[in-house]
LORO-192804 format. One record per residue (C-alpha): residue in one letter; x, y, z. Coordinates in Angstrom, 3 decimals. Layout:
BEGIN
- residuo|px|py|pz
- A|X|Y|Z
...
This chain:
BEGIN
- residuo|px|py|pz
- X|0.000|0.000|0.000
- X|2.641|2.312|0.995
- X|4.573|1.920|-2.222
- X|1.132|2.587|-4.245
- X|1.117|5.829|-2.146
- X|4.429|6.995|-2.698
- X|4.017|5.965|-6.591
- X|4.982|9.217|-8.524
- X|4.822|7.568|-11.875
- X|1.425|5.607|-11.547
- X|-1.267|7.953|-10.953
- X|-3.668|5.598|-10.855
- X|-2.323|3.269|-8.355
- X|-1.653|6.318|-6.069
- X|-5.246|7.273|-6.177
- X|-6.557|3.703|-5.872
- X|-4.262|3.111|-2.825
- X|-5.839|6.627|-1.287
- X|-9.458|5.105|-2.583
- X|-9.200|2.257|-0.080
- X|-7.555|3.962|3.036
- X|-10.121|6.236|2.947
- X|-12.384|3.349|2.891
- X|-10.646|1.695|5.932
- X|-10.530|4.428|8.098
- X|-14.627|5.369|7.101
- X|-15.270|1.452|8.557
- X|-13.094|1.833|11.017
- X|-11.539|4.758|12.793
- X|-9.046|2.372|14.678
- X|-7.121|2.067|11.810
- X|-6.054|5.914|12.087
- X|-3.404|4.819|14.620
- X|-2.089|2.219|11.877
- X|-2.141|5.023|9.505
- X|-0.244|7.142|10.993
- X|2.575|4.632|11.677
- X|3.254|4.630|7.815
- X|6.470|7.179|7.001
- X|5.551|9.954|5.240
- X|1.813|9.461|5.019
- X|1.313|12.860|5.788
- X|3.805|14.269|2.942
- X|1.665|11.935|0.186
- X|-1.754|12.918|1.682
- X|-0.250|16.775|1.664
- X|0.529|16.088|-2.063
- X|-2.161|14.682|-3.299
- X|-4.173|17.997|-2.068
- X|-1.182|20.243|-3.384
- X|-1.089|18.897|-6.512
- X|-4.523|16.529|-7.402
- X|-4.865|13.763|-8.734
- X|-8.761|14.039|-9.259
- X|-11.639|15.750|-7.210
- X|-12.420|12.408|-6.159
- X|-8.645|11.644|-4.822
- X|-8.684|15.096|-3.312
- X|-11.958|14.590|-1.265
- X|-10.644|10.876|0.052
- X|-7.108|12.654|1.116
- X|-9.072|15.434|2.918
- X|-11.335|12.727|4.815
- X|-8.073|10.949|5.678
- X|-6.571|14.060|6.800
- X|-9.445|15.154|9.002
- X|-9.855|11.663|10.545
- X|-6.052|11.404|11.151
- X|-6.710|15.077|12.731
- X|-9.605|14.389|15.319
- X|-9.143|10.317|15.965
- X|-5.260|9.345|16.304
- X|-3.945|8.722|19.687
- X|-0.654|8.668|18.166
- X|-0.257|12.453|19.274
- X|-2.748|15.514|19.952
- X|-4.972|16.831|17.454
- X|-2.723|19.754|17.532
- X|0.593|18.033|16.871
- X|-0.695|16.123|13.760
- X|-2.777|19.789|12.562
- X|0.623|21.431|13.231
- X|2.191|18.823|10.742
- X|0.017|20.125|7.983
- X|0.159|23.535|8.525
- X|3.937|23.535|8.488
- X|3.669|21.623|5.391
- X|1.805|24.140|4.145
- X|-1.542|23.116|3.724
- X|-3.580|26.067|4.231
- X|-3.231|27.020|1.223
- X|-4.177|24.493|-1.235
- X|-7.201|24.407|0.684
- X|-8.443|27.985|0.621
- X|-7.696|27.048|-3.304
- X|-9.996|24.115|-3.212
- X|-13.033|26.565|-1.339
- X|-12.558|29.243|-4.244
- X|-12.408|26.780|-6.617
- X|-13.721|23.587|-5.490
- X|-17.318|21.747|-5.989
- X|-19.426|21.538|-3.231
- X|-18.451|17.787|-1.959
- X|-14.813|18.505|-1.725
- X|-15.398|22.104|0.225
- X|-17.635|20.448|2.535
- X|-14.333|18.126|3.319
- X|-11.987|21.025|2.882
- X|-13.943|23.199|5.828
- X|-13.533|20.305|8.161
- X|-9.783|20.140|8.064
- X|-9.533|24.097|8.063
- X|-11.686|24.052|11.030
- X|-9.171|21.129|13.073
- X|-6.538|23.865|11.740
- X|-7.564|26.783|12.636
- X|-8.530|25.733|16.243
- X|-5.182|26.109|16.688
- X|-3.354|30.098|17.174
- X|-0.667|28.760|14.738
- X|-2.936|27.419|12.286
- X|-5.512|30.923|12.403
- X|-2.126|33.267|12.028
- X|-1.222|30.823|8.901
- X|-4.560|31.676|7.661
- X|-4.920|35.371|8.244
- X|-1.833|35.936|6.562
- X|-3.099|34.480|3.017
- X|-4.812|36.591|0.756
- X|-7.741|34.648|0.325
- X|-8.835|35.346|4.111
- X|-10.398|37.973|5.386
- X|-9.995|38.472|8.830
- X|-12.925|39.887|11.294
């Protein structure tokens, strides 16, 4: 699985291999903890929202990210959020909710919201130009 993941010449197999963890993790959330133990997951999952493969690939590496953000015990919330946002993920997803369909901002808006519970994570934020700040 992890060398479908990591797969920068086979598209497909990449988004298959994202397909079915997001699949494992919807059945069942204990698998988040196995998830996480895979090196660089989070890089690949950051990737795949950086640079898509598909909406559909996009929307399954958001509901990975979220789940990884709100169920692992391997960490706080906060340390795995502080992952992404030092990976830079804000970004690609205030992309995705200017440019997005409707499916992938509803997934997009979860993860921002695990992000920007954080001080770190709402500074990141404010500071793009696609935020307005109240």
């Amino acid at each position: 699985m992890v060398w479908f993941l990591k797969s920068e010449n086979d598209l497909s197999s990449r988004q298959n291999a994202i397909f079915v963890l997001k699949e494992l993790i919807s059945a069942d959330e204990a698998c988040v903890d196995d998830l996480m133990g895979i090196e660089g997951i989070e890089e690949t999952l950051f990737h795949t929202v950086k640079v898509p493969i598909c909406p559909k690939a996009t929307k399954a590496s958001l509901v990975i990210i979220h789940h990884m953000m709100i169920k692992s015990s391997k960490g706080t919330r906060g340390e795995i959020a502080l992952r992404f946002i030092r990976m830079g993920l804000i970004h690609p997803i205030l992309e995705i909710l200017v440019d997005g369909d409707k499916n992938v901002c509803e997934k997009a808006l979860g993860v921002m919201d695990s992000i920007c519970s954080l001080e770190e994570g709402r500074e990141n934020a404010y500071g793009n130009a696609l935020t307005v700040h109240c």
